[in-house]
N, C-alpha and C positions, 0 to 999 in steps of 0.2 A: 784507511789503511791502503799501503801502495801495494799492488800485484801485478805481475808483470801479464805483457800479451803473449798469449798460445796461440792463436788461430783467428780468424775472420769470417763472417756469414752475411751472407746480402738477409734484408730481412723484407718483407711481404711486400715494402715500398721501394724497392732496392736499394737502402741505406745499406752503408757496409755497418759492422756491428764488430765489437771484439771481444773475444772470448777469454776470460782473465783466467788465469792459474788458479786462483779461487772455487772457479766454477760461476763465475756469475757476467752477466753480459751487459757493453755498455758501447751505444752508439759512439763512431767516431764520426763525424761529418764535419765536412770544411765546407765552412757557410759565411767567409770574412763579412763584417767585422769580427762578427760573434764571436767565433771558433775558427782559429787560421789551421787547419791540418792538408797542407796539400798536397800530403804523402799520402794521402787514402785515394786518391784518385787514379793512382797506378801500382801495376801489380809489384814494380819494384819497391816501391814507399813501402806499401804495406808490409811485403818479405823485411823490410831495413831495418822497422819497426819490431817487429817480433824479440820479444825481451824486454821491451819499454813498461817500465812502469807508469802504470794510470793510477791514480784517486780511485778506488773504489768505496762510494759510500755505502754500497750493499752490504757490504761486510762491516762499515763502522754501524749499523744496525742491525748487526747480527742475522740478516737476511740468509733463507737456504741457499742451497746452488740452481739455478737458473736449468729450465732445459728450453730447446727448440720450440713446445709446444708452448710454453708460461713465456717465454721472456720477452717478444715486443708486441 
């Protein structure tokens, strides 16, 4: 299910992470080839991004909402 981004958090490794409308949380990292996002590596990218829908598979498993202390 698509849910758009609210918000962004560094997480214990300093991966930026994004905070879906959902409520559940899903690293963005740009690591080409793998995953091209090189809008996360500045603060403007990130701000652009807000609204963007991502794939959240949390949700197509019915998974609860994510907090700070559960989710990386």
């Amino acid at each position: 299910m698509e849910q758009r981004i609210v918000g962004y958090h560094l997480d214990d490794e300093n991966h930026w992470v994004a905070e879906l409308e959902c409520g559940h949380f899903q690293h963005v990292r740009h690591d080409p080839p793998w995953q091209n996002r090189p809008w996360v590596a500045t603060p403007a990218g990130r701000e652009a991004m807000l609204g963007h829908r991502l794939a959240c598979k949390k949700c197509d498993a019915g998974a609860p909402p994510d907090t700070l202390a559960t989710a990386c």
